[in-house]
N, C-alpha and C positions, 0 to 999 in steps of 0.2 A: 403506401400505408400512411393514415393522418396519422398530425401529430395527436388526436384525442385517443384512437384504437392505439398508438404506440404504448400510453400510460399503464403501466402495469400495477396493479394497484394490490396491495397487501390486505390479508386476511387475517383476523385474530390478533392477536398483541403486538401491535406497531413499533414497540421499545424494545421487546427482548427478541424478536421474530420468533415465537412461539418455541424457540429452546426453553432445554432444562436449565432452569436457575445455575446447577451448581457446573452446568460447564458453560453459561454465560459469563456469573462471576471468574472462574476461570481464567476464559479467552480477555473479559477487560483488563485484567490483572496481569497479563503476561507480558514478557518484557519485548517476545517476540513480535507481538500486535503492537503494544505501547510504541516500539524504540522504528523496527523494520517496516512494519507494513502498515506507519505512523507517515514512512517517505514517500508509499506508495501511492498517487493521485488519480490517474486513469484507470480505467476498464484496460486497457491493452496491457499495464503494467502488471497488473491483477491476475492473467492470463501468463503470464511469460513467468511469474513468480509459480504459478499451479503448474507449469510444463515441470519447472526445476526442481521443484523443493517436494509435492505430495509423492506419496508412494502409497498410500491404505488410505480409505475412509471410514476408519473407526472415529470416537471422536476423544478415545484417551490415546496416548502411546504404550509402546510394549511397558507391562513390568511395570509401569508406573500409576496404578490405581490400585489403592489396599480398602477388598471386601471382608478379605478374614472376621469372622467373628461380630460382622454386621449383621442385623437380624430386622425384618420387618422393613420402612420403607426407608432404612441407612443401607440396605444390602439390594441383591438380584438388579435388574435389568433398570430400576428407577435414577441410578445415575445422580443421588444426592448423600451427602454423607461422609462418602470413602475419600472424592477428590483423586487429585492425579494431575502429572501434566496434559494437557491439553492439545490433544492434534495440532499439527500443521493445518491439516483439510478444515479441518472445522474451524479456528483460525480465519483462514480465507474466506469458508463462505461466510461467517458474519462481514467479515472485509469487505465484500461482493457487495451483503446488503445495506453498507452504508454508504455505499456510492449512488443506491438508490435506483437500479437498474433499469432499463425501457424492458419492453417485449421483444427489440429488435434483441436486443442484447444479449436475454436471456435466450433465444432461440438462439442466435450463434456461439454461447457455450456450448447449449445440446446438439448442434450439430459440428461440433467444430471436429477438425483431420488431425492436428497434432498428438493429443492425448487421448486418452479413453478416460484419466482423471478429469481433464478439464468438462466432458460430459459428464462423467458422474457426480462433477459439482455443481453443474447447472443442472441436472435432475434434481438432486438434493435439495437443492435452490426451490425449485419450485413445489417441492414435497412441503417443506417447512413454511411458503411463504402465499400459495395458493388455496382459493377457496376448495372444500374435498369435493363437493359437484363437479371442477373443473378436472379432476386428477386425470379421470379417465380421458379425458380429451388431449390433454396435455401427452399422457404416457402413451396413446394408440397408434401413434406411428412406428415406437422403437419398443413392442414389445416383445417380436421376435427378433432382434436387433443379437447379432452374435459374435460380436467384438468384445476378447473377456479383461477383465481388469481384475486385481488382487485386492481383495475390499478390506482385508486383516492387517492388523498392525503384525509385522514381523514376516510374513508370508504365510501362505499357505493355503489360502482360500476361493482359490481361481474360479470366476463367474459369469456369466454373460451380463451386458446390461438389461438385456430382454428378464430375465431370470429375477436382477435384480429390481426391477420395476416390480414386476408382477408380485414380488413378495412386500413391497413396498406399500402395492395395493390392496391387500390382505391382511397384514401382519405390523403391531403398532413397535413391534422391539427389534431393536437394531443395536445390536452389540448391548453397551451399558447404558444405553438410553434407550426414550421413546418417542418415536414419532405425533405429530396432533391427532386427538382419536379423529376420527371417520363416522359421521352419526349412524344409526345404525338404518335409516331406511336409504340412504346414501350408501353403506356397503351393500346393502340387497340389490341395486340397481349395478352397482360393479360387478357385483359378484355375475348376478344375472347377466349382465354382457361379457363377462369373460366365459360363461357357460356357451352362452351362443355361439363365442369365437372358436372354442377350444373343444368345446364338449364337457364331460364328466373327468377327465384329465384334471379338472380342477382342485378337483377333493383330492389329490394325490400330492405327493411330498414331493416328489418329482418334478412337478411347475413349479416349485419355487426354488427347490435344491439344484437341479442338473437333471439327467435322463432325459430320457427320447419321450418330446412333447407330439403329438399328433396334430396337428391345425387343419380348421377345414379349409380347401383350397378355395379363392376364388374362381370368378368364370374366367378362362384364358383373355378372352379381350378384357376383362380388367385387370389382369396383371399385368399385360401388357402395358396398357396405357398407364397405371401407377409405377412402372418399372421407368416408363420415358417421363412422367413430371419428377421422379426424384433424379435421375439424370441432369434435366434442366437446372434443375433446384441446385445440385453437386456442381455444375458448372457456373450457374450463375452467382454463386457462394465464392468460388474459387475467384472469379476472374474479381468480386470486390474485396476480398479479404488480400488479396496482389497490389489493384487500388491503394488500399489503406497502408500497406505495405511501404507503397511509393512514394505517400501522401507522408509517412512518419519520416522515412527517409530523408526527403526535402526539406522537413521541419527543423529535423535533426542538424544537418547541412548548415544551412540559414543561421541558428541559433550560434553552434561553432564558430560560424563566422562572424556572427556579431560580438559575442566573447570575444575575439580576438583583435579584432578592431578597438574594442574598451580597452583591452588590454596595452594594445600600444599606445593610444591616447593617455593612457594612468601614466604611463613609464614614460612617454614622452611631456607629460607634463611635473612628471619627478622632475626627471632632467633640468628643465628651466625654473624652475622652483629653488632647485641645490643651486646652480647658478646664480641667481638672485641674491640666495643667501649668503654666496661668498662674495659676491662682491658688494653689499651692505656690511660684512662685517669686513673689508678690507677698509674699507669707506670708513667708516666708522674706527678703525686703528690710525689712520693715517690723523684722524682729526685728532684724537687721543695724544697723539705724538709732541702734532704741532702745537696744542695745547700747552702741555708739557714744556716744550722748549719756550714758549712764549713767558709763561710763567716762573720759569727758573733763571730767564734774561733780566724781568722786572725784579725779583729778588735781589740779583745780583748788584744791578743798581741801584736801588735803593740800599745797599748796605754802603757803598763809595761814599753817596749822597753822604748818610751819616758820619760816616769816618771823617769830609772834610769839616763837616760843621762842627766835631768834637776839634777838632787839630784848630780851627779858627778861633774856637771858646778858649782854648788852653793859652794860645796867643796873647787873645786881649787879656788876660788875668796875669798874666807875666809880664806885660807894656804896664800896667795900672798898677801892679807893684814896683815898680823899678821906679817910676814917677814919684809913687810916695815917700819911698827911701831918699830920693835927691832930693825932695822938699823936707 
């Protein structure tokens, strides 16, 4: 892949990635993005953070969004008004988007083995961040895809991602938000190849809810041969994401080790440093000293000096009187 096809380029509002205002203000304002995922630098770290911390792809948390007594576009599905705290998930994928992702990149969220969240933040990703021409192309590999994730805050709502896409592709409301509309000769063209795919199963609640989907089969040698490139695909995936594995490993290593090397150089330059400075200030006492006794020596003589010259004065003044008296 060049690096020009690698460039994933965004569609729609470049600053807010086509969210809702009020869970953008939100997610900037959070202490969780601000302070946490302020340390996060990489793509890898970005990842290993979505294994631990998501649990739902809603984009409030439980209990914590007040519609009560909102009416018109403060209330329902518009996701402006009430406020809330703001997912973890949603959270990340703004996180996601300001690292600025490749194409490599985004496809190895959506295929990645660990999580079924970390796929369904890389689908997410591309919901929010791709032209709607492209959707269907983007979503037509996983859209019978039946690995289920719990998409609700608190539980409850077990789903396939297959299920989830397809309504994704259909339907602009997603819990208390909405997705970018879909122009509407753009949905006729979706709509129309999910019909061809699927049949009349479309118009039913059932493709998007759960229930037994009917698909048309392919011809046996094409499912064969589409069953051996995702094969390939799964192993060649695996054996570079091991790579990278090994690659962070080493980095890891290396770095340790240079820490620690700083580390004795610091200590070992304390060391000679405290050294220095005791023996400068010994140096520096001893002069002190001998200063001292130098100067308390010259005192001392200089007060004798004096003493004889007063004793000498007092002499001649007692010879010079005694002379006078006899004359």
């Amino acid at each position: 892949m060049g690096r020009e096809t690698n460039v994933l380029n965004v569609w729609g509002n470049k600053e807010s990635m086509n969210l809702n205002s009020m869970i953008l203000t939100n997610i900037q304002s959070s202490t969780y993005f601000k302070q946490k995922l302020f340390e996060l630098k990489t793509y890898h770290e970005v990842i290993d953070e979505i294994f631990y911390r998501v649990t739902h792809l809603e984009p409030w948390e439980k209990g914590s969004r007040r519609t009560q007594g909102l009416t018109g576009m403060c209330g329902g599905v518009r996701g402006v008004g009430g406020g809330g705290i703001v997912s973890t998930a949603y959270c990340l994928l703004y996180k996601l988007y300001t690292l600025k992702l490749t194409r490599k990149q985004v496809l190895g969220l959506i295929s990645h083995n660990d999580s079924p969240y970390i796929r369904g933040l890389g689908l997410m990703y591309v919901r929010y961040t791709q032209n709607p021409q492209d959707l269907y192309t983007w979503y037509s590999d996983y859209l019978d895809d039946e690995e289920e994730l719990d998409v609700k805050a608190g539980g409850g709502m077990m789903i396939s991602i297959g299920q989830m896409l397809r309504r994704w592709l259909v339907r602009l409301e997603w819990f208390d938000t909405l997705f970018p509309r879909i122009p509407v000769l753009i949905q006729k063209e979706i709509m129309d190849s999910l019909r061809d795919r699927y049949g009349n199963c479309v118009d039913s609640n059932a493709f998007y809810e759960g229930g037994s989907i009917v698909k048309r089969s392919p011809p046996l040698e094409l499912s064969e041969a589409l069953k051996d490139d995702r094969k390939r695909a799964k192993t060649s995936r695996s054996r570079d994401e091991s790579k990278d594995r090994r690659e962070r490993r080493g980095r890891r290593s290396h770095s340790r080790d240079k820490s620690r090397e700083r580390s004795r150089d610091r200590s070992s330059s304390r060391r000679h440093s405290s050294k220095r400075k005791v023996s400068r200030s010994r140096s520096r006492d001893s002069s002190e000293r001998r200063h001292r006794r130098k100067h308390k020596h010259s005192r001392h003589h200089k007060s004798h000096r004096h003493e004889d010259h007063s004793s000498e004065r007092e002499s001649s003044s007692r010879n010079a009187k005694r002379r006078s008296h006899d004359e």
